[in-house]
SEMARGU-888395 format. One record per residue (C-alpha): residue in one letter; x, y, z. Coordinates in steps of 0.25 Angstrom, whole numbers, plus 5000, padded with zeros to 4 digits. Each point is the difference from the previous one (the first is absolute). Layout:
BEGIN
aXYZ...
This chain:
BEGIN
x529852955597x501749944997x500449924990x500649865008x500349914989x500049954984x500149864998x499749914990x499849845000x501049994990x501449995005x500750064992x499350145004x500850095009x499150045009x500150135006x500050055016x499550145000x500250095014x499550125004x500450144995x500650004986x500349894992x500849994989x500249874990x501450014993x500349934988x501449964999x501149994988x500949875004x501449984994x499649894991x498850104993x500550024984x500050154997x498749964990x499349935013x498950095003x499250035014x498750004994x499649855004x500650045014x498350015005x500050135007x498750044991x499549885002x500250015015x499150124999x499049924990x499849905012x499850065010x498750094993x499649864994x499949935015x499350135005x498949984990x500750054986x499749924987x500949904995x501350074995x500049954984x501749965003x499449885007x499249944992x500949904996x500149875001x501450015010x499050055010x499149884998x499549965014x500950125008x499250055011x500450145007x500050035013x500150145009x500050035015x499550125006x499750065012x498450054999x499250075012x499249895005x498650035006x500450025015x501150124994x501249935002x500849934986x499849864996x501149924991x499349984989x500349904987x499550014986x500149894990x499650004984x500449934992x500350044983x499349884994x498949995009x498650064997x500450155003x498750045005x500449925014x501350015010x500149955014x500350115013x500349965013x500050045015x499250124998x498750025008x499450114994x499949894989x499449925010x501249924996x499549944989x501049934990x499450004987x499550144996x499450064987x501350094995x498750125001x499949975015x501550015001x499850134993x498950065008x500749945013x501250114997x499250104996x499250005015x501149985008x501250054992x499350124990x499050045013x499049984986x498550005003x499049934991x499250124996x501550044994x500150034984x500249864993x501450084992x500549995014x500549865005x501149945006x500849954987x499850144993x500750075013x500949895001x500750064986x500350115008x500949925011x500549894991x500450084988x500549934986x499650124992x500750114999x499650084990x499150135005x500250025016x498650015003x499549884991x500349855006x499249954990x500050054984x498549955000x499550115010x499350114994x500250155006x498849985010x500449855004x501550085004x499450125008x499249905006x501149925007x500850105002x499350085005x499449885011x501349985002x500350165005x498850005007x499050064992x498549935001x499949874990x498650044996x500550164996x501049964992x499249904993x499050094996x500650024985x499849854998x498650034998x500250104992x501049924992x499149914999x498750074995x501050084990x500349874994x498749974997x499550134994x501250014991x499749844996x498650034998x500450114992x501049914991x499149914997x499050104996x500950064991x500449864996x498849984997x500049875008x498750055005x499150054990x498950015005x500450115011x500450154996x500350115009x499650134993x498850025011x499550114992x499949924988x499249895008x499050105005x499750064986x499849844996x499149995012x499250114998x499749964986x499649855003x499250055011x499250104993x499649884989x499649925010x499250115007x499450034987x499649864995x499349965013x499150115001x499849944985x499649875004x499250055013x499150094990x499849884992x499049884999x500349854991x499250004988x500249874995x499350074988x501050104998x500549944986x498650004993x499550145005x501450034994x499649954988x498650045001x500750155003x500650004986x498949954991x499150115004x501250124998x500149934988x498649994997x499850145005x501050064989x499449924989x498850075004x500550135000x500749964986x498549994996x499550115005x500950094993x499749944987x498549995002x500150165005x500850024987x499049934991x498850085007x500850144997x500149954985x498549975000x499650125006x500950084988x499449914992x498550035003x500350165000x500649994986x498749904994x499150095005x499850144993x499150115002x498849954991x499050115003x500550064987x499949924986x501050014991x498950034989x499450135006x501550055007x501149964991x499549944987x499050114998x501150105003x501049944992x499050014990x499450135001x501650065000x500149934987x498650064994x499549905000x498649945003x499649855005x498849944992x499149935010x500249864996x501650015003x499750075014x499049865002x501149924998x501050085008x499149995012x499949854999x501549995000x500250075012x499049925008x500649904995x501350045006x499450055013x499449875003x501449934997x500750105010x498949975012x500149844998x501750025001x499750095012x499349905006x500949895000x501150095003x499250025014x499549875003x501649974998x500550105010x498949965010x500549854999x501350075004x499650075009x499449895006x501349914999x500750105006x499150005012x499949875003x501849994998x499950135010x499249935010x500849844997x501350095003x499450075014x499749855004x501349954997x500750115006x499349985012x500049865000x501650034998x500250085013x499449905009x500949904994x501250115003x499450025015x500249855001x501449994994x500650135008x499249945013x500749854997x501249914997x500149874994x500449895009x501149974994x500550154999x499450005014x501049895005x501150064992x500050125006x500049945014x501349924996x500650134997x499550065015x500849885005x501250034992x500150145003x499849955015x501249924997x500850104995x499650125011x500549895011x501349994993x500250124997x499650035014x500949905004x501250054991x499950155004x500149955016x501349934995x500650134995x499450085010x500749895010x501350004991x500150165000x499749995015x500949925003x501250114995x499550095011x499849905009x501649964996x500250145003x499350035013x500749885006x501350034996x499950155006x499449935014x501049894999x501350134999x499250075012x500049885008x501349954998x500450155002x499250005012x500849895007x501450044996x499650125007x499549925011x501049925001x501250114997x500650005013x500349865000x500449984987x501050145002x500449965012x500249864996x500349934987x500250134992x501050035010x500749885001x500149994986x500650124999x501049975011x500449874994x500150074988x501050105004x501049875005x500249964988x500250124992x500750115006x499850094988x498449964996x498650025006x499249905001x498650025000x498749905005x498850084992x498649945001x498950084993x498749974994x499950004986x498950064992x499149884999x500249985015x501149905000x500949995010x501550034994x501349985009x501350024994x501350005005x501050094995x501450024999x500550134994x501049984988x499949914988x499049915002x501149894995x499749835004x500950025012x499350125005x498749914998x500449905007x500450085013x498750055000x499449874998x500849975014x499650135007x498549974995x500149865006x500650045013x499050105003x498849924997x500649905009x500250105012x498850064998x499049874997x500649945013x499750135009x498649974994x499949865003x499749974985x501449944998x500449875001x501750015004x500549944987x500850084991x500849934988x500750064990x500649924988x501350064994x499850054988x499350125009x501550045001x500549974985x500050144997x500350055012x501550085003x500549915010x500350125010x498550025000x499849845002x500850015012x499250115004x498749934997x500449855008x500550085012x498650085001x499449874997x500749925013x499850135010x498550004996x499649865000x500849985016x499350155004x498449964995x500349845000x499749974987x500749904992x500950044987x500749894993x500550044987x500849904988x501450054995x501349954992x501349995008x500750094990x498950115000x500049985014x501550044999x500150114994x498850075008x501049975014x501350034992x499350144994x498950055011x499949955016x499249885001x500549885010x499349864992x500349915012x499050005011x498950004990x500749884989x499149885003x501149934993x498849914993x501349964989x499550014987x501150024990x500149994985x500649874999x499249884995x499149955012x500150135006x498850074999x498849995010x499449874994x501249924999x500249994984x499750094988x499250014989x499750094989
């Protein structure tokens, strides 16, 4: 791939003729430029902005204005047609069209369609130019490799976009050194399934999902309990029958136990009042067989000396039949009253047997029955607890699945490292020989007094880290040489692989910080490496910077100037007028 030409259908756009090798796109101070004039407006950052955005880039938010209003872009390149040999190649799109569409034409592998989808554009590159496959991780297209080889960030070497997370980097970067695409994409996955278990986790503890708990032991325990309850009522209801008499039998139940201890009540006193008759009848009935006249009225009597005529002792005797006769009549009430008690008390003795019986066979019926309605109740509460076992069921899988899924994190992230280390020791003696080396080496050109090192390692969670290092202080201008030393050595090494397009742009705040010795250094390695491998390396600068990196290093601007001239004058910029 070579970059022809940018144009625009404006004429007041100075369109820029680009050649082989290196390039470079000077913005120039003029005589009549105020000392407050600035070279911001100049467009070199905008020149880099184009380009992504005609390659497939999203709309940069600088033209979204209405200057641009109908301005349509367009850039000629040289792409590997489909019989192997380079077509000319145009692509037009415009800023205030629909930017879902642009036109390209003169290529076959398009089957040189004009209009195109922006996405078949970018799956276009990514075939021919990236060597991309479509089983390849959807984190590695053309537009995110495209950051690497058209820089406008500058602020971490190995991150072209500030977006990317750790994995998204090692992925490219690592694509781009050769590694295997679906190796070092591995951590996504696991990126991806840690995300959720920490998410799950937060709201859990948020209480966003209050249902769920992850104390599996705790759920067990609930388990068991609901479980047993259920266990236990259903063998219950399989024991039992409906008696849709069940309520009157209960009622039937307590009227004899209360019948049954009024009975005993009577009993006790009608056992009591039989112990008072028989007392009773033992103390009314003395031993008669001896009178009172012959045993203790004679006696008395004859102890006084004294002698009973015959007409008292008559009259004694009389008295004392008399009282005989009293005592066996009171006798006999007295018995005829105990038997009648005697005969209450057998006929309550034998009411309370009844009853007690009749009262047992009402028990046997409750314990053997239920009401329907207690019947129908306890079968809603089997149902329930049904309910409940499947959702705790359910909720203990969730926890088993969420504490799962920390050893699952863990396992893949240990197989991701040995993977990754794996291929970095498959692949040592290329990347040795190769792009650590050149890296190094390059390295070494621009400082005489550092080391620079090009180390790639798996991290503990199986990314792919690559870091290129200067010795020293890791100062802005020490970052930005290893930015270039990065780039240069992704370029070298992706087009050995085939997974390069050709194209390397470098906008100039790369150099901002850089000592200019160094810059020199940096340009003159950048123009013998894009003649050697045939790549193309345009890079923006200002005429003064441009100065004092000739007038302090060794670097000869003229055979790469493209002289497109911008200049900070008004109407000297790229698009022909200025604005804010």
């Amino acid at each position: 791939m070579r970059l022809l030409r940018l144009s625009a259908n404006d004429s007041r756009f100075k369109t820029v003729e680009f050649r082989e090798g290196m390039n470079l796109v000077i913005a120039e101070r003029r005589d009549e430029s105020s000392q407050g004039d600035s070279r911001n407006g100049t467009g070199k950052t905008s020149l880099v902005l184009l380009i992504r955005y005609l390659l497939g880039g999203t709309l940069p938010s600088r033209f979204r204005r209405p200057e641009f209003e109908g301005w349509r872009f367009r850039l000629d390149l040289l792409l590997p047609g489909v019989a192997g040999s380079d077509e000319e190649v145009s692509v037009t799109r415009g800023v205030s069209e629909p930017q879902t569409r642009l036109s390209v034409v003169g290529w076959s592998y398009l089957e040189n369609r004009h209009d195109l989808r922006v996405a078949e554009w970018r799956t276009a590159q990514e075939e021919v130019l990236f060597s991309l496959r479509e089983d390849k991780p959807t984190e590695l297209t053309s537009s995110s490799l495209w950051a690497y080889f058209l820089r406008n960030q500058f602020g971490t070497p190995t991150r072209a976009l500030p977006t990317d997370a750790d994995w998204v980097v090692g992925l490219k970067l690592g694509y781009l050194l050769g590694l295997a695409p679906n190796i070092a994409a591995a951590p996504g996955e696991v990126a991806a399934l840690e995300r959720q278990r920490k998410a799950l986790n937060q709201a859990i503890s948020e209480g966003a999902l209050q249902h769920l708990q992850l104390d599996e032991a705790q759920l067990r325990s609930e388990l068991a309990g609901v479980s047993r309850e259920r266990e236990r009522l259903a063998d219950q209801l399989s024991g039992f029958k409906v008696d849709a008499e069940y309520e009157s039998n209960q009622q039937r139940a307590n009227e004899l136990s209360q019948s049954i201890k009024r009975i005993n009540e009577d009993l006790l006193a009608l056992s009591n009042r039989s112990s008072e008759l028989e007392r009773a009848i033992n103390a009314e009935l003395p031993n008669l067989g001896e009178d009172l006249s012959e045993r203790r009225i004679g006696r008395m009597y004859s102890e006084l000396g004294l002698v009973l005529p015959d007409q008292v002792s008559k009259r004694f005797d009389q008295v004392v039949a008399f009282h005989q006769s009293v005592a066996r009549n009171r006798a006999q009430y007295l018995r005829a009253e105990q038997d009648e008690v005697a005969t209450q008390i057998a006929l309550l003795s034998a009411r309370r047997v009844q009853e007690d019986a009749d009262r047992a066979n009402v028990m046997n019926i409750l314990r053997s029955s239920v009401a329907f309605d207690t019947f129908v109740s306890a079968q809603t509460r089997v149902s329930q607890l049904d309910s409940q076992i499947s959702d705790l069921e359910r909720r203990l899988e969730v926890a088993a699945s969420v504490g799962e899924m920390a050893n699952t994190v863990k396992s893949k992230r240990a197989e991701s490292e040995r993977l990754v280390r794996q291929e970095l020791q498959e692949r040592q003696a290329f990347l040795v020989s190769g792009p650590l080396a050149l890296f190094r080496e390059l390295g070494s050109e621009v400082y005489v007094d550092r080391t620079a090192d090009l180390l790639v390692s798996p991290t503990k969670n199986g990314i792919v880290k690559v870091t290129p290092h200067i010795s020293g202080d890791a100062s802005d201008g020490i970052r930005g040489v290893e930015t270039f030393l990065l780039d240069m050595t992704l370029m070298v090494t992706s087009m050995s692989l085939g997974r390069s397009p050709g194209l390397l742009v470098h906008d100039s705040h790369l150099f901002d910080a850089v000592d200019h010795r160094q810059v020199a250094s940096c340009l003159n390695i950048g123009a013998r490496l894009a003649e050697e491998y045939g790549f193309q390396y345009i890079v923006t600068m200002n005429s003064d910077f441009v100065g004092s990196v000739v007038t302090e290093g060794s670097f000869d601007p003229n055979p790469y100037d493209l002289d497109v001239g911008l200049s900070d004058v008004e109407g000297g910029g790229i698009f022909g007028f200025s604005f804010d």
